[in-house]
Rosetta silent file (secondary structure, phi, psi, omega in degrees, C-alpha in Angstrom):
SEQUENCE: XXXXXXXXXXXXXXXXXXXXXXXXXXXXXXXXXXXXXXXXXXXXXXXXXXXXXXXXXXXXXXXXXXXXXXXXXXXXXXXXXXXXXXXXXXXXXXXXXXXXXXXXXXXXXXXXXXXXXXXXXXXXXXXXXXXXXXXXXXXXXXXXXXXXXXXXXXXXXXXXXXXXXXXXXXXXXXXXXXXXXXXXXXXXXXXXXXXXXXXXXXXXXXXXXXXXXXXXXXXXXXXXXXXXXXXXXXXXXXXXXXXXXXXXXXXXXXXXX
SCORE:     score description
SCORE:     0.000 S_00000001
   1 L     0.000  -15.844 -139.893   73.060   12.118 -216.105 S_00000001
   2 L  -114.187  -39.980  163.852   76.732   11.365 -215.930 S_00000001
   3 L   -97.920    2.178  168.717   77.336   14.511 -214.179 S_00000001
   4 L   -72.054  -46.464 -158.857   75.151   14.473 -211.746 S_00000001
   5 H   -67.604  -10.656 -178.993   76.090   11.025 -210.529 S_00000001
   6 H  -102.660   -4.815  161.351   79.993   12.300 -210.451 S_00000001
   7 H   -80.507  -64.242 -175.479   78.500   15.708 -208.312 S_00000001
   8 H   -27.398  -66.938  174.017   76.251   12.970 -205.978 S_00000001
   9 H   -54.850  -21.090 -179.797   79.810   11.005 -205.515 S_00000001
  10 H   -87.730  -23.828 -179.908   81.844   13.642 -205.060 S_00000001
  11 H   -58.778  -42.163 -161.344   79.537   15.163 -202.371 S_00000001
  12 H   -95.593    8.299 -178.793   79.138   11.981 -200.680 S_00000001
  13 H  -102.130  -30.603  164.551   82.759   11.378 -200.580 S_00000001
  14 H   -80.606  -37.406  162.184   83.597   14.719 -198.992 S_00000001
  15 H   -60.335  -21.403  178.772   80.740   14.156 -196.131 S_00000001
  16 H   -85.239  -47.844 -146.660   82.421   10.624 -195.442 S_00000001
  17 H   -68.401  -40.540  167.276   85.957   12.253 -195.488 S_00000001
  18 L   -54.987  -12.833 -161.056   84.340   15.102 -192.948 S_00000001
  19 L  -112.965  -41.737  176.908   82.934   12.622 -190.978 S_00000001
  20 E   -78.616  176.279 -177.507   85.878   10.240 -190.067 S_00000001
  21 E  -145.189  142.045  156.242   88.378   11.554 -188.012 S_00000001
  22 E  -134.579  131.951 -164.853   91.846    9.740 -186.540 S_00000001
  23 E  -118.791  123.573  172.591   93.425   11.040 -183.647 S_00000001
  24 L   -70.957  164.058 -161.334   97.116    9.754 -182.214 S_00000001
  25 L   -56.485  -39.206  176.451   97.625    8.056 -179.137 S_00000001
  26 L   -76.615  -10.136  163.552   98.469   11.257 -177.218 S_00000001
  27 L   -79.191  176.485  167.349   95.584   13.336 -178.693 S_00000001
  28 E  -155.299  156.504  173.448   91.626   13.448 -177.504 S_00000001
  29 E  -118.476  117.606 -179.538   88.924   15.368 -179.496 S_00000001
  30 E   -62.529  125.498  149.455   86.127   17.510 -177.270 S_00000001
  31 E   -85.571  146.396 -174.019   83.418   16.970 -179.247 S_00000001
  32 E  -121.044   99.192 -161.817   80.049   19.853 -179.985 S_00000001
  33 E  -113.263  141.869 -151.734   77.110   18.640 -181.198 S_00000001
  34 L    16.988   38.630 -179.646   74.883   21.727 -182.287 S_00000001
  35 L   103.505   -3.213 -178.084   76.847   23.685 -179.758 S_00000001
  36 E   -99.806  129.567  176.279   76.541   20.868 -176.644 S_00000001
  37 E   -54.854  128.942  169.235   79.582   18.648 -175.294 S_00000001
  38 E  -125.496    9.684  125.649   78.357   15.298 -176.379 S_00000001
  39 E   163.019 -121.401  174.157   81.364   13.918 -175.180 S_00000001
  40 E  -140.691  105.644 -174.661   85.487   12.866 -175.563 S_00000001
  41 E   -86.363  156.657  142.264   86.618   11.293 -178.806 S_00000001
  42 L    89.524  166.622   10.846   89.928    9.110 -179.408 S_00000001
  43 L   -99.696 -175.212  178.651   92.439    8.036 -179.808 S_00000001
  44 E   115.494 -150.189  144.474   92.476    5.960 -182.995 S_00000001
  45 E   -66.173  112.843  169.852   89.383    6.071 -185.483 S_00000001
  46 E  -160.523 -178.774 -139.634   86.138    7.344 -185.036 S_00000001
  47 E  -123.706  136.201  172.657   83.181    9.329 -186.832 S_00000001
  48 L   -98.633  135.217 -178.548   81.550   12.871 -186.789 S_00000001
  49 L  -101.641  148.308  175.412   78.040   13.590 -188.570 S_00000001
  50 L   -69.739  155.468 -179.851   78.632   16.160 -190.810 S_00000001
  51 L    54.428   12.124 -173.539   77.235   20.036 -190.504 S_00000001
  52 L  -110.623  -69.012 -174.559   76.154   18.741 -186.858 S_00000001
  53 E   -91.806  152.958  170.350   78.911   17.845 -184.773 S_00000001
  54 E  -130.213  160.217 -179.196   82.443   20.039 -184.120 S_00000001
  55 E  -136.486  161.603 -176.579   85.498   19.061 -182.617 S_00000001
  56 E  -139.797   63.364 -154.236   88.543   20.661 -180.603 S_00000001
  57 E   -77.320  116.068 -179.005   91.627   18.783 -180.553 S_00000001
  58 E  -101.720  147.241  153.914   93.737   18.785 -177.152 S_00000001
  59 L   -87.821  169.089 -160.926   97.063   17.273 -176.802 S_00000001
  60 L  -126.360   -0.067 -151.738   97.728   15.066 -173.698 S_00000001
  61 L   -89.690 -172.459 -173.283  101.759   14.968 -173.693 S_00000001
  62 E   -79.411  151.762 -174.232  103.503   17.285 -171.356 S_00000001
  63 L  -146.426  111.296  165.297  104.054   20.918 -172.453 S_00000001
  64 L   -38.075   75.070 -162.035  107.065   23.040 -171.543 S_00000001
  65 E  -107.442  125.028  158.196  105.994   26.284 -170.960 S_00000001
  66 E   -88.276  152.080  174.732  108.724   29.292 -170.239 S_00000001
  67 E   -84.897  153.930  170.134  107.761   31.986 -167.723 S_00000001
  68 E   -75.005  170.867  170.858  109.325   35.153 -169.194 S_00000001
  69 E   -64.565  111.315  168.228  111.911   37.390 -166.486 S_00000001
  70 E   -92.200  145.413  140.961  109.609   39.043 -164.106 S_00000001
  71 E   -53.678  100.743 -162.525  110.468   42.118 -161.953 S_00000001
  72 E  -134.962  145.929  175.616  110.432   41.437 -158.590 S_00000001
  73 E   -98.492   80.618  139.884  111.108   43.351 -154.771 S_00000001
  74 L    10.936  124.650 -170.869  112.542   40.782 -152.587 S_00000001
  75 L   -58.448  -31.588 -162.709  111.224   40.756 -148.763 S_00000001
  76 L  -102.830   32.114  152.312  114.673   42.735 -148.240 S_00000001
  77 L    71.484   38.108  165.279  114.002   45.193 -150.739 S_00000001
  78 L   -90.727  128.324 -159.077  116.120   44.155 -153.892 S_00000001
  79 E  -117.349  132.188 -159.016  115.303   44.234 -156.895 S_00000001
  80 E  -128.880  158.623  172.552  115.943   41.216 -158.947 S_00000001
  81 E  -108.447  143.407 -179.556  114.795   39.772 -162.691 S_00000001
  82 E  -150.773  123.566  172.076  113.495   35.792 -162.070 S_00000001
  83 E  -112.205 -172.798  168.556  112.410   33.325 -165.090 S_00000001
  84 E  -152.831  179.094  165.682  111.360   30.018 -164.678 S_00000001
  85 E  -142.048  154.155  163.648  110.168   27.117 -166.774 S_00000001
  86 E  -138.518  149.826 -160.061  106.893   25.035 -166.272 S_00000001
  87 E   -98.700  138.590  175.501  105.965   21.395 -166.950 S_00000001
  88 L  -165.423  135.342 -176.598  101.936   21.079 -166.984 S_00000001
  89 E  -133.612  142.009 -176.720   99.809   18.480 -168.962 S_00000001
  90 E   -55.294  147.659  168.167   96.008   18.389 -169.820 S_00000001
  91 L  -139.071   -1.085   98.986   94.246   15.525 -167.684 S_00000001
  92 L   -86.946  107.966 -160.283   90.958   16.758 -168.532 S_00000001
  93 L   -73.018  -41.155 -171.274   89.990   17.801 -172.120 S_00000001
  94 L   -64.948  -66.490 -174.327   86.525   18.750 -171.704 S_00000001
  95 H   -35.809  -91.385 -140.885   87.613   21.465 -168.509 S_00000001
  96 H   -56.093   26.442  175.347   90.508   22.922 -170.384 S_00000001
  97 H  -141.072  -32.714  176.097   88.550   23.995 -172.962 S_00000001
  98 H   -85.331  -27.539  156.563   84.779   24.327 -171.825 S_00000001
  99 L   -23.311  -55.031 -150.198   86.601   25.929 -168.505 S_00000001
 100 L  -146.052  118.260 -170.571   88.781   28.182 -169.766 S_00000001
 101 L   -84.543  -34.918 -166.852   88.811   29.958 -173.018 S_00000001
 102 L  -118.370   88.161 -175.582   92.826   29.910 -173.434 S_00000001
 103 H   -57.419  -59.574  176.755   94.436   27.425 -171.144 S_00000001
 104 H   -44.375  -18.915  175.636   97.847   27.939 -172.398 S_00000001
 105 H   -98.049  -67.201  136.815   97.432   31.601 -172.016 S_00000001
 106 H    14.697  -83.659  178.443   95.859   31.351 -169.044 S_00000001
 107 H   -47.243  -51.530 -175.767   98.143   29.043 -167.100 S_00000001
 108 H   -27.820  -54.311 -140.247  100.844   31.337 -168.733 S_00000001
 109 H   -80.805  -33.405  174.696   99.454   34.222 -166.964 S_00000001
 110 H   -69.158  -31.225 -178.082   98.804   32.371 -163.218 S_00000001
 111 H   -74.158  -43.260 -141.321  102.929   31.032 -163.329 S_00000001
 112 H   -73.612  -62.143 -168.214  103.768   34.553 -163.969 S_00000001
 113 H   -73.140  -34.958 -167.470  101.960   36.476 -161.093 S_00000001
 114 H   -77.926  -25.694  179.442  102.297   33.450 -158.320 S_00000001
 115 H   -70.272  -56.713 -161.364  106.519   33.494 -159.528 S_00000001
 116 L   -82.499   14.106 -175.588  106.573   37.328 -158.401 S_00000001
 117 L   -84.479  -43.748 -163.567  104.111   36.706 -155.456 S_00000001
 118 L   -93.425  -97.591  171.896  106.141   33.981 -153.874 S_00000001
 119 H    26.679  -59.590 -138.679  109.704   35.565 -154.758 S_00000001
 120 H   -73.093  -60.503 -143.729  108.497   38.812 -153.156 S_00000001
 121 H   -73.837    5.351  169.113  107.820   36.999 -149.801 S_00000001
 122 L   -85.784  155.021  149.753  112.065   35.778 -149.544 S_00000001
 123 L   -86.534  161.290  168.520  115.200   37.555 -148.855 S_00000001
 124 L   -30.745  -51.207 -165.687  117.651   37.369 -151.239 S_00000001
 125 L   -86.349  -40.518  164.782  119.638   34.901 -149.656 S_00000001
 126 H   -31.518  -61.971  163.685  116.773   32.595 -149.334 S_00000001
 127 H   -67.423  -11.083  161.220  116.062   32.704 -152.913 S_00000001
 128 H   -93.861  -17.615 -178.645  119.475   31.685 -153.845 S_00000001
 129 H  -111.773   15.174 -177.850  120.353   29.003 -151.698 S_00000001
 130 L  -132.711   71.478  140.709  116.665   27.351 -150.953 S_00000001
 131 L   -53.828  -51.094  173.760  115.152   26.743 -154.920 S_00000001
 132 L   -32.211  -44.756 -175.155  114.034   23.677 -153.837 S_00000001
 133 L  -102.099  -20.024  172.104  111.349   24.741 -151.688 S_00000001
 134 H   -76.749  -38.749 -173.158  110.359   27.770 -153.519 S_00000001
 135 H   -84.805   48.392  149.626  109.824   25.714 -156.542 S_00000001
 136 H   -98.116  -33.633  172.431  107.908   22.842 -154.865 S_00000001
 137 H   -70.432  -26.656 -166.751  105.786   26.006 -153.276 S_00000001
 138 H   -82.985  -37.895 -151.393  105.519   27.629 -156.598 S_00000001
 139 H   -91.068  -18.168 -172.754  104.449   24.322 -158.212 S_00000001
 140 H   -65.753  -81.092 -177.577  101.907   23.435 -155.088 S_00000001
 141 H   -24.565  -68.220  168.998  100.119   27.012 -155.726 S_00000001
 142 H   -39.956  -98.388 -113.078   99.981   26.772 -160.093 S_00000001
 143 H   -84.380  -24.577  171.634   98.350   23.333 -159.856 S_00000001
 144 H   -61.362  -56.160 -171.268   95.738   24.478 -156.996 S_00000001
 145 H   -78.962   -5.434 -177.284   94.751   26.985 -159.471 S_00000001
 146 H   -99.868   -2.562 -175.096   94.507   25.092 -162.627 S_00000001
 147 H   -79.727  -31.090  138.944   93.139   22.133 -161.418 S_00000001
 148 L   -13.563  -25.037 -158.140   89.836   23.602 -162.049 S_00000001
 149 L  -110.711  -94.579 -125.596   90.862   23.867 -166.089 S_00000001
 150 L    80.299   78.266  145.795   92.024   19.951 -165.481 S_00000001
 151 E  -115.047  139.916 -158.726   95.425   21.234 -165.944 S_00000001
 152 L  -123.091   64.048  165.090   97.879   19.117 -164.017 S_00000001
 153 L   -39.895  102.658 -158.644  101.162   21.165 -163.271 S_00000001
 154 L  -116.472    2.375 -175.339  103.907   18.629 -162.294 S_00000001
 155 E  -161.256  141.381  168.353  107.307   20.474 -162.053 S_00000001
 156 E  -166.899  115.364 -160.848  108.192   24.144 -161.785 S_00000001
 157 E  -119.555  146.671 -172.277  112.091   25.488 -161.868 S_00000001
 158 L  -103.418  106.530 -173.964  113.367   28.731 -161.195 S_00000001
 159 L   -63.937  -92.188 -162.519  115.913   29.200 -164.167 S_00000001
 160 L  -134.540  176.929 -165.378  118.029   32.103 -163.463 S_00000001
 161 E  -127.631  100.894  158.283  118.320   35.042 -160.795 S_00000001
 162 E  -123.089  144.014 -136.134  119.580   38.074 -162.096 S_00000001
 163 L  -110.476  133.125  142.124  121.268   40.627 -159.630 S_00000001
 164 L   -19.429  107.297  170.677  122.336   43.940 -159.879 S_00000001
 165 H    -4.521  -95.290 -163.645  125.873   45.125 -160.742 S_00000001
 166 H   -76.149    6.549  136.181  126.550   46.007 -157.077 S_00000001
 167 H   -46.110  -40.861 -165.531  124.445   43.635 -155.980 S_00000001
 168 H   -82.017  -19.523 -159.812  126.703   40.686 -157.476 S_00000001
 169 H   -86.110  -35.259  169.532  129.736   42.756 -156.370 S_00000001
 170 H   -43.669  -47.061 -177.700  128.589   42.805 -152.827 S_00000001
 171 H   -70.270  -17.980 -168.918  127.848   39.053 -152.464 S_00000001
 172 H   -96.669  -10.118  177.309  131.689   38.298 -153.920 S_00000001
 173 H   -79.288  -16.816  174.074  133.333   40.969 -151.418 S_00000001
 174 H   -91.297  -36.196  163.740  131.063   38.743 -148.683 S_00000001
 175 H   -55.562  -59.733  154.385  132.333   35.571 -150.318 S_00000001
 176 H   -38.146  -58.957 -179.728  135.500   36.783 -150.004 S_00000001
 177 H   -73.121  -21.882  159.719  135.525   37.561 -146.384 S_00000001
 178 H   -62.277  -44.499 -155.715  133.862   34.314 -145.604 S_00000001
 179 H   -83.141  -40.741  175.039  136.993   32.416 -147.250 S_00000001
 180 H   -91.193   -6.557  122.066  139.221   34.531 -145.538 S_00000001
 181 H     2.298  -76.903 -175.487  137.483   34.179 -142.508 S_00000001
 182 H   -87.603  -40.940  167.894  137.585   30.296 -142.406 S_00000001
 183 H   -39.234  -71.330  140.857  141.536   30.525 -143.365 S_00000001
 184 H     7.027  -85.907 -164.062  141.842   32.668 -140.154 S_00000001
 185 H   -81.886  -18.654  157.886  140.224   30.341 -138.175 S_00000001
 186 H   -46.094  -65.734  175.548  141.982   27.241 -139.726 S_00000001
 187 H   -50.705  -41.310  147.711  145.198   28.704 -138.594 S_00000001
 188 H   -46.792  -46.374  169.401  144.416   29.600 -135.543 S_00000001
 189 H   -63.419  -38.202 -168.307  142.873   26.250 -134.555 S_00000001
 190 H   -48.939  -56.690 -158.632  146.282   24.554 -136.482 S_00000001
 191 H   -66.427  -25.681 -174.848  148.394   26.968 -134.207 S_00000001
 192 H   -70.532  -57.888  170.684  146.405   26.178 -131.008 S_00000001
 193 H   -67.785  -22.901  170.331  146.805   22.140 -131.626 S_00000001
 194 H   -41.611  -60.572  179.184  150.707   22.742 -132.257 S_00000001
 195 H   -59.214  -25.537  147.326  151.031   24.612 -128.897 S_00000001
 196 H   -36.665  -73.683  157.265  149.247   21.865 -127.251 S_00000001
 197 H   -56.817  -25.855 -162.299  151.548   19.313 -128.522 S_00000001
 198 H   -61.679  -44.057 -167.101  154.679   21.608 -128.398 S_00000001
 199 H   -79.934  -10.274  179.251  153.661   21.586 -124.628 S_00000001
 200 H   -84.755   -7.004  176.826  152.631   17.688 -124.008 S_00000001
 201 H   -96.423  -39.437 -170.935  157.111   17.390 -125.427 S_00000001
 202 H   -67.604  -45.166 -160.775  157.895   20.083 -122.882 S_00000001
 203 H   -81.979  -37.808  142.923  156.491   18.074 -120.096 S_00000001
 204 H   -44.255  -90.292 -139.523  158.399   14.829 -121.530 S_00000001
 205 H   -83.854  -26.749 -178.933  161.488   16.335 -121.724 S_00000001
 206 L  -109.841   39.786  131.687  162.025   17.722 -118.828 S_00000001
 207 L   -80.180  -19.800  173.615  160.928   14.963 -116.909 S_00000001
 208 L  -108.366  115.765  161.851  163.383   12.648 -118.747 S_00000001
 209 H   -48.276  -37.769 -168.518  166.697   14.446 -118.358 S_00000001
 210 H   -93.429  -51.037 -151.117  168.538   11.913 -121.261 S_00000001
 211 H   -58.711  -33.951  172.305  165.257   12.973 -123.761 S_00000001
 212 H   -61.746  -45.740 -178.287  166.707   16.198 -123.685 S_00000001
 213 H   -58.907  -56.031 -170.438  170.483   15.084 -124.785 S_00000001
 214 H   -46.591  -24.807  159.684  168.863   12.927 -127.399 S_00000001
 215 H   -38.470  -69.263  172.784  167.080   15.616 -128.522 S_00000001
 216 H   -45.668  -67.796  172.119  170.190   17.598 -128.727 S_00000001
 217 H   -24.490  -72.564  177.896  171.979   14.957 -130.333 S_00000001
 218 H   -59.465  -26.453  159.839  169.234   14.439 -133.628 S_00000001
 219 H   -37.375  -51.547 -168.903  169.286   18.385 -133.924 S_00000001
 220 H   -59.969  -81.335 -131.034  173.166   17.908 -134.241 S_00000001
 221 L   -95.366   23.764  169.571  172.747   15.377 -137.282 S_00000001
 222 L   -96.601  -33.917  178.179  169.759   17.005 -138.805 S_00000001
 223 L  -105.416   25.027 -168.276  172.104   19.978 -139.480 S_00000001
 224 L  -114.378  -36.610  162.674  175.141   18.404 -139.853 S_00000001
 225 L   -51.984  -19.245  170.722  173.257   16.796 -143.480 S_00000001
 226 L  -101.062  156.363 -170.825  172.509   20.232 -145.072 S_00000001
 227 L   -88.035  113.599 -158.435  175.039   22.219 -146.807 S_00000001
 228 L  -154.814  145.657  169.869  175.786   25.480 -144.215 S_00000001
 229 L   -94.864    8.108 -175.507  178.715   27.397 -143.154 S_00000001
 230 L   -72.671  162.902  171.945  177.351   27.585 -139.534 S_00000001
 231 L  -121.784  130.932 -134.146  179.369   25.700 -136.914 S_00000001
 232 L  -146.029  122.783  168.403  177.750   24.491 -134.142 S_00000001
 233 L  -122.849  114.133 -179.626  180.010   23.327 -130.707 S_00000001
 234 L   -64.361  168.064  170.815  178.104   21.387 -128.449 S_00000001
 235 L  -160.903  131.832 -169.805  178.036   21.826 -125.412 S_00000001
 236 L   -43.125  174.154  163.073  176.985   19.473 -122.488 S_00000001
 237 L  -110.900   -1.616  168.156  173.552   20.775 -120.785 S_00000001
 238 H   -72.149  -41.991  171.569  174.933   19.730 -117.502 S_00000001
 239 H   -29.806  -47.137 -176.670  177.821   21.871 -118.470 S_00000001
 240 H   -42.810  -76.003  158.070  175.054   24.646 -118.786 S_00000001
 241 H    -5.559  -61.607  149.304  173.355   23.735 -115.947 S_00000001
 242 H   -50.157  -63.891  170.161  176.316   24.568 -114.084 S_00000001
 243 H   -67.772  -21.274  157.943  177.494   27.488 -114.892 S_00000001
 244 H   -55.203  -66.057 -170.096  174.116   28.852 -114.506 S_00000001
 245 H   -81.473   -1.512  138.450  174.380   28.018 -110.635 S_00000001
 246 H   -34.480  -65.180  169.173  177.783   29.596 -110.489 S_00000001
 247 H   -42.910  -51.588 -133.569  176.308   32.625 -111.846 S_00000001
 248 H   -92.236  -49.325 -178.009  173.563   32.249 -109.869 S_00000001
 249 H   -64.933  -51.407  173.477  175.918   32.020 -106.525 S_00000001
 250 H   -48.112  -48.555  170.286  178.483   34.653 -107.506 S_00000001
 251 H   -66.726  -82.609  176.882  175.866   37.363 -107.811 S_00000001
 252 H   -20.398  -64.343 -137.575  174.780   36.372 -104.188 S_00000001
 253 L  -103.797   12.041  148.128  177.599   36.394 -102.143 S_00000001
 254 L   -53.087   85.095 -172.057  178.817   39.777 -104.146 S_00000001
 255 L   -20.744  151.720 -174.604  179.065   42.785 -101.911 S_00000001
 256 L   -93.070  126.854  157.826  175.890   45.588 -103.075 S_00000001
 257 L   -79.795    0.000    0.000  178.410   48.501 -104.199 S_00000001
């Protein structure tokens, strides 16, 4: 008698232990009663009848998924490896699972093909300096198709790029030629405002006649302060001036031999 009532107790202790269930704040439980959804449990405490009902326990938090490196042909016919990572969280438990038999495999398999769909339709150059908009297109596209599941895709980043040897060597010989390029044209613009001013000084001095001595004169004592063996004799510029129209006369009035 003693051992029945300790089988009776033990039985009825593993049907209550089968029957509650507690589920944390970020879980939910689908529930299956003889094979039918009968509904969404949790969280917190609540109760199953035994040998009747089944359950399927979803998480609710956000789930990291990486895409692996796909192969992909550029619109400009390159061939590049591209990985990504993607943020996606259930927001309906009964879809992802009466939906879909694997979501996570599933979803896996939709980031995968739409990353080498949309990739394909850039150039090169596109895909390195515009991420932004491929992943906001990449993330628009995922979440159209999973929202069906009640999968809620909420971010999606394009990791790495990786380029061919002479691909990479190409873009830095193009880098290059851009830098020297813009040097070029620095210098050129630099040389252009010099000659500008050099010629807005020109038009000063030789309307002021003294701006020129004064000139001379700060030349003199800019070089008279450094240590040099040249020697320097002024000489007036009327002095110059002169002798230039001497010249200039002398040559005239000189019989043609």
């Amino acid at each position: 008698m003693g051992i029945s009532l300790g089988v009776i107790l033990l039985l009825g202790f593993l049907l209550v232990s089968g029957a509650v269930r507690v589920l944390r704040e970020y879980e939910r439980a689908v529930v299956f009663r003889l094979g039918r959804f009968a509904g969404v449990r949790g969280p917190g405490l609540f109760l199953l009848i035994p040998m009747v009902d089944r359950m399927v326990k979803v998480t609710m938090r956000v789930i990291t998924m990486d895409v692996p490196p796909q192969d992909v042909i550029t619109k400009d016919n390159v061939t590049i490896k591209v990985n990504a990572v993607l943020y996606f969280r259930v927001v309906s438990p009964e879809g992802a699972i009466i939906s879909v038999e694997d979501y996570y495999y599933a979803t896996s398999q939709i980031a995968q093909t739409t990353l080498r769909s949309i990739i394909g339709e850039h150039e090169l150059d596109q895909i390195l300096s515009d991420r932004e908009m491929i992943n906001r297109t990449l993330q628009k596209i995922i979440d159209e198709r999973t929202d069906p599941w009640g999968v809620k895709v909420t971010a999606v980043e394009i990791k790495d790029v990786d380029l061919p040897a002479e691909m990479k060597r190409a873009i830095a010989r193009q880098a290059e030629a851009e830098r020297e390029r813009r040097a070029k044209v620095i210098h050129a613009e630099g040389e252009l405002q010099a000659s500008e001013k050099l010629a807005a000084a020109a038009k000063v001095l030789g309307a002021e006649p003294a701006a020129i001595q004064l000139r001379y004169l700060s030349t003199l004592a800019e070089i008279s302060t450094e240590k040099t063996t040249t020697i320097v004799f002024p000489v007036p510029i009327t002095l110059l001036e002169g002798l230039s129209g001497w010249s200039k006369k002398y040559s005239e009035s000189k019989p043609a031999s």
